[in-house]
C-alpha positions in Angstrom: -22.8 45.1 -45.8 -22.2 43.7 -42.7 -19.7 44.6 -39.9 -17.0 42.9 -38.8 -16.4 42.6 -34.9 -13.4 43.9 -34.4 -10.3 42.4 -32.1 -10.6 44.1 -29.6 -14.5 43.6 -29.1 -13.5 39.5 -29.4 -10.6 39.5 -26.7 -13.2 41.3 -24.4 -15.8 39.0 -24.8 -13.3 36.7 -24.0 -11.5 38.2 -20.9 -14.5 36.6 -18.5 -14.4 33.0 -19.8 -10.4 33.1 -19.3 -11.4 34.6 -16.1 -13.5 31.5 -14.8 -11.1 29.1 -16.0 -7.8 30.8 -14.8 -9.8 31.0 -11.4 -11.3 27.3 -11.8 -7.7 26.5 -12.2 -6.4 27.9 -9.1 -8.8 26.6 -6.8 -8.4 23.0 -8.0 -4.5 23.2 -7.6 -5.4 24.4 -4.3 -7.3 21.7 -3.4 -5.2 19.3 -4.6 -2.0 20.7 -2.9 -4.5 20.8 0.6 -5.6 17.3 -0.4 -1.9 16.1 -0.7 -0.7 17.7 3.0 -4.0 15.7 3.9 -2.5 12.6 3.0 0.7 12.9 4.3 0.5 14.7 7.0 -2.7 13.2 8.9 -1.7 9.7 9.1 1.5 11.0 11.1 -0.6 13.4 13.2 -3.0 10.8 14.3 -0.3 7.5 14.5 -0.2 5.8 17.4 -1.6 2.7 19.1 -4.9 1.6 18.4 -6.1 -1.5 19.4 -2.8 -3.1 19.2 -3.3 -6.7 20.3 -0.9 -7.6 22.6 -0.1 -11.1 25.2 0.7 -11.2 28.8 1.0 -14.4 30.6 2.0 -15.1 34.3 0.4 -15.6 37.7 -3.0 -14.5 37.5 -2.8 -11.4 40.0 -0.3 -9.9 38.0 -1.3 -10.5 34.6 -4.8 -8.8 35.6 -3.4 -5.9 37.2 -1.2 -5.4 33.9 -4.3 -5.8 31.5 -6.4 -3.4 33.9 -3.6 -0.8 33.4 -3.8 -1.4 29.8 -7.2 -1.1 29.2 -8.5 1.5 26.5 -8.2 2.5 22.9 -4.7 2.1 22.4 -3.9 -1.9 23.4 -6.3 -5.2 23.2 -4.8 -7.6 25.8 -5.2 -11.3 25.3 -4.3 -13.7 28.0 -2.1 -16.5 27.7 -1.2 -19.6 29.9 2.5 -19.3 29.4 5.4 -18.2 27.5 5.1 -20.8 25.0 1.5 -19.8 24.4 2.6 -16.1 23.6 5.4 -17.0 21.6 3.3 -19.5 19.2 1.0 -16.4 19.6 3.8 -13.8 18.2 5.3 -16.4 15.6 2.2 -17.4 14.1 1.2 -13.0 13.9 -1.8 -13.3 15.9 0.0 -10.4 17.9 2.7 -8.4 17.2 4.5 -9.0 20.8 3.7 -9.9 24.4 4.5 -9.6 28.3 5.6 -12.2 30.6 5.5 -12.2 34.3 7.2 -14.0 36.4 8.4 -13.2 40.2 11.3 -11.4 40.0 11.4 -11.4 36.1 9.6 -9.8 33.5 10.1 -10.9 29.6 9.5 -9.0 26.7 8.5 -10.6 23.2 8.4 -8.6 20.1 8.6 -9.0 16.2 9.8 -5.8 15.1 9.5 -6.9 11.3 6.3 -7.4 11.8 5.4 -4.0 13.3 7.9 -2.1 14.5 6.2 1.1 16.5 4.3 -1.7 17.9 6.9 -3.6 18.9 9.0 -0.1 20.6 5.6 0.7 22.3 5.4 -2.8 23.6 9.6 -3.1 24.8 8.3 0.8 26.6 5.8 -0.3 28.2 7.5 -3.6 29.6 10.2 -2.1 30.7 7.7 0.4 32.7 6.3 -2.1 34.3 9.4 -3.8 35.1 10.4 -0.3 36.7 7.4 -0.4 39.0 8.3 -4.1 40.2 12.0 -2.9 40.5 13.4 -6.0 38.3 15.6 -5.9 35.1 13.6 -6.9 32.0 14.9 -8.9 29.0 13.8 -8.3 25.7 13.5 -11.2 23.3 13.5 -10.7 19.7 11.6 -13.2 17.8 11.2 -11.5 14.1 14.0 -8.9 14.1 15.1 -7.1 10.8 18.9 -8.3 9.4 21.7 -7.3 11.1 22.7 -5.4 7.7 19.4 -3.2 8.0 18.4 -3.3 11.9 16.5 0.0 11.5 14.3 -1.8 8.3 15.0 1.7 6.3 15.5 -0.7 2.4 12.0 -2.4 3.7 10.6 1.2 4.8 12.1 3.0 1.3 9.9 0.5 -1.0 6.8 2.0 -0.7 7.6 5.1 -3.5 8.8 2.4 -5.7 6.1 -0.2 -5.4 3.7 2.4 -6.8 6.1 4.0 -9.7 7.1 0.6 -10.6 3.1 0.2 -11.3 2.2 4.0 -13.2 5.7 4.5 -14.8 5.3 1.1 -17.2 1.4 2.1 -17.4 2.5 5.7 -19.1 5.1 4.9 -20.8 3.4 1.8 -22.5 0.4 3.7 -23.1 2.3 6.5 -24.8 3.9 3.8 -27.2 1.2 1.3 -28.1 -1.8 3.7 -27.9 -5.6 2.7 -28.7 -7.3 -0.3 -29.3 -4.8 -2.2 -31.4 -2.2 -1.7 -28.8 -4.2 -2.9 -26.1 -2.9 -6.8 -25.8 0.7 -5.1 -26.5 0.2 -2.9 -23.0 -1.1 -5.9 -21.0 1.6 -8.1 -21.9 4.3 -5.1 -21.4 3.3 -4.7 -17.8 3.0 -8.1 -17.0 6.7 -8.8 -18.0 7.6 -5.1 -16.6 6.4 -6.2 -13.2 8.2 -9.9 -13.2 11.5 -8.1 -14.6 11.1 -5.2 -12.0 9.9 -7.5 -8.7 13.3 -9.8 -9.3 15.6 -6.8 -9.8 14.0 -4.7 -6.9 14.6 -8.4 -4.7 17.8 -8.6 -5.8 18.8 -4.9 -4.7 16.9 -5.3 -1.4 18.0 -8.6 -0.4 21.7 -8.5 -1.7 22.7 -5.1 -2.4 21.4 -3.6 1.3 20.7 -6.9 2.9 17.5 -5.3 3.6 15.4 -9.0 3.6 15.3 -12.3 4.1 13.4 -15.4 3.1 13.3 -17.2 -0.2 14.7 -15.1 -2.9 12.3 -16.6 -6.0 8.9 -16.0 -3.3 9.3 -12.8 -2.4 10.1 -11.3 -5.6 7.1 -12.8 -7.3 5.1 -11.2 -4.4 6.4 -8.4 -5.1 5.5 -8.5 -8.9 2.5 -9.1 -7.8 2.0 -6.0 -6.4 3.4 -4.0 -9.2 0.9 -5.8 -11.6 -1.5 -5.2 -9.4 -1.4 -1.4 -10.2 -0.4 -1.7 -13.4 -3.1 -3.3 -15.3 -5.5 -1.5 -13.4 -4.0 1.6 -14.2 -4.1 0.7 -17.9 -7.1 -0.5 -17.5 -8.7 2.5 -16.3 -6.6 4.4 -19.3 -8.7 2.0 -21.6 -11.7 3.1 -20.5 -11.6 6.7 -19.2 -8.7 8.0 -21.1 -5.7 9.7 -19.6 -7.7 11.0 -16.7 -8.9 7.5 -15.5 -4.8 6.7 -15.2 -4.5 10.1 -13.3 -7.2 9.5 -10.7 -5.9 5.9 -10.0 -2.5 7.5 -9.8 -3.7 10.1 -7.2 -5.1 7.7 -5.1 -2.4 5.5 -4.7 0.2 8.1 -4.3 -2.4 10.6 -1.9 -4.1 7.6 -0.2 -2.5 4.2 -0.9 1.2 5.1 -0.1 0.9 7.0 3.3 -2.1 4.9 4.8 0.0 1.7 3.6 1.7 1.3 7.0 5.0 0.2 5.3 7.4 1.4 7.7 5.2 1.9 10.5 3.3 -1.5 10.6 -0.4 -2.1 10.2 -0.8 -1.4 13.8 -0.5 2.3 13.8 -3.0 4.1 12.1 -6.8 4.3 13.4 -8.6 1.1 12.8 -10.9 2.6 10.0 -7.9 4.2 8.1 -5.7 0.7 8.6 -8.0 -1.4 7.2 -8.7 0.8 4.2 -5.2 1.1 3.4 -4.4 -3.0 3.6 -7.3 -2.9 0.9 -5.4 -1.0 -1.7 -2.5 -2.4 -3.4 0.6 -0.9 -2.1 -1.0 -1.7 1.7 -1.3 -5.1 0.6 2.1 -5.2 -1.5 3.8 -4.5 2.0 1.8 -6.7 3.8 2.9 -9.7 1.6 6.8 -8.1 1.0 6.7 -8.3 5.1 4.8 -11.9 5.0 7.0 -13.5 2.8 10.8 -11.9 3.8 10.8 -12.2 7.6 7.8 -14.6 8.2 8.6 -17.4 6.1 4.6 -16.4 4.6 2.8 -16.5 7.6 -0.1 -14.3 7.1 0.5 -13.8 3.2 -3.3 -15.5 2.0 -4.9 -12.3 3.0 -2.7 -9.6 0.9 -2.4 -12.0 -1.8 -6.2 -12.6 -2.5 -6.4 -8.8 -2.5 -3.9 -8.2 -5.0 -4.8 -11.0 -7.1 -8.4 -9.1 -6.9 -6.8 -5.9 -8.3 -5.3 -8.0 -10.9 -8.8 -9.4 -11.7 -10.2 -6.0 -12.1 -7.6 -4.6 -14.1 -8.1 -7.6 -16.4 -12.0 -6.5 -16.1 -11.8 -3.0 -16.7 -9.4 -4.2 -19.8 -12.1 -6.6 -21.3 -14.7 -3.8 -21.7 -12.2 -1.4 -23.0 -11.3 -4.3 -25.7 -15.1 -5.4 -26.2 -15.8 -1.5 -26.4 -13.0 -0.4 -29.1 -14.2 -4.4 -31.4 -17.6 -2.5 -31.4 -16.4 0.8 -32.3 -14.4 -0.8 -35.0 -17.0 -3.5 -36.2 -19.5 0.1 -36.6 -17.5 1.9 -38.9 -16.3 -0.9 -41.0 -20.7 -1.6 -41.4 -21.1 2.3 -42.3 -17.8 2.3 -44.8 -18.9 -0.6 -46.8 -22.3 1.0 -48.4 -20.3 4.2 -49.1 -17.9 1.4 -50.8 -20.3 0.3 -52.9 -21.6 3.3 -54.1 -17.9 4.6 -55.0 
């Protein structure tokens, strides 16, 4: 007869697998806690200047001697005939702010909205130079925040819930209408999710703090945009990889997309490389148009837009395959039920 291994001889064989996996365990929370301060804390470390395009205009002497003492990594000076030049320059976003020299007068032209440690870089470094010609500057405003939110904190504040108001709906919907046959459900949930949620989020921003401006209607359908830009690719990505595709595209948007999105700093102040990579992801480009269409009247919007509307396209994509993958799945095992339906 044989023997039977006893408990104890099965929780010791055991004890090493748990081992492994309790130490696997640990070192992945690890790394994703270091990964997280990563995130966060890099993009404040290294913020700053880079290749901020600014304007100076005036007599020539002076204009060069300001864009010799401004030459390096942190400013790209552009030269402008006048005052008007650099204004339609500023208005239009081609640069954030500008310089004008004149004798006995300096002027200083910013758009904070547009990029506001750019902009307090920019009023610093005029009035330094005004300091060195011994003359009182004047700052001119041309794209300021409202007078009910000077400091832009509302516009700053929206980044958290652009990118909840994209995985919240994606979970929740997922939970409810799982599988293949609640696939069309989820899309359509999300989609109205993100109109309801862009006009109420508006609403709160623009008449609850008085946090924007611009056409009500136009900036909250940007901003649903943006929130169905994450959403159907998050479901998407639940479609095809399960719960842990909707967990990775969470990550990155929360480790990657949120701090590198340059919401409350502006685009301006963040290393080129990390900048641009940031504007390509969805809650970059959701502040991008948010700023575009509430204080620029949509100047510079085509840009953020066509990316967002390209994360739509691939949510749509990813949910396609999922669909054409779960008709196959379906279409097999109703062919291998209906022979043992015949024989029965």
């Amino acid at each position: 007869m044989s023997q039977q291994p006893s408990p104890s001889a099965e929780v010791s064989r055991s004890r090493p697998g748990a081992a492994r996996k309790l130490v696997a365990v640990l070192l992945g929370l690890t790394a994703a806690v270091v990964l997280m301060l990563c995130a966060f804390a890099l993009p404040s470390v290294n913020g700053g200047p880079h290749e901020v395009p600014v304007g100076v205009a005036g007599p020539q002497a002076a204009t060069e001697g300001l864009r010799n003492s401004l030459d390096g990594p942190e400013w790209d000076v552009t030269v402008y005939d006048d005052a008007k030049a650099l204004t339609a320059a500023v208005e239009e976003r081609e640069i954030p702010g500008g310089v004008v020299i004149s004798p006995g007068k300096i002027d200083i032209y910013t758009a904070t909205a547009g990029a506001p440690m750019a902009s307090n870089a920019l009023t610093a470094l005029g009035n330094a130079a005004a300091a060195q010609q011994q003359v009182r500057p004047t700052v001119h405003e041309l794209a300021p925040y409202p007078d009910d939110d000077p400091r832009g904190a509302g516009f700053g504040a929206a980044g958290l819930p652009l990118v909840f108001g994209g995985m919240i709906p994606a979970i929740a919907l997922t939970r409810l209408f799982p599988g293949p046959a609640g696939l069309r459900t989820r899309l359509t949930g999300v989609v109205l999710f993100s109109l309801l949620a862009g006009a109420a989020v508006t609403a709160f921003l623009q008449y609850g703090t008085g946090s924007l401006t611009g056409a009500y209607w136009v900036t909250a359908l940007g901003l649903s945009l943006g929130m169905a830009a994450l959403s159907t690719t998050f479901i998407g990505l639940e479609a095809l990889l399960g719960f842990a595709g909707l967990g990775a595209g969470a990550a990155v948007m929360m480790l990657l997309g949120n701090p590198l999105s340059g919401l409350a700093t502006g685009p301006y102040w963040l290393p080129s490389g990390w900048a641009t990579f940031g504007q390509l992801l969805p809650p970059g480009a959701s502040g991008s148009l948010l700023r575009a269409n509430a204080y620029f009247d949509g100047t510079g919007a085509q840009t953020p837009l066509l990316t967002l509307a390209a994360w739509v396209a691939l949510g749509l994509v990813l949910l396609l395959v999922a669909d054409r993958r779960g008709a196959g799945k379906t279409g097999t095992g109703v062919a291998a039920a209906q022979p043992q339906a015949a024989a029965l």
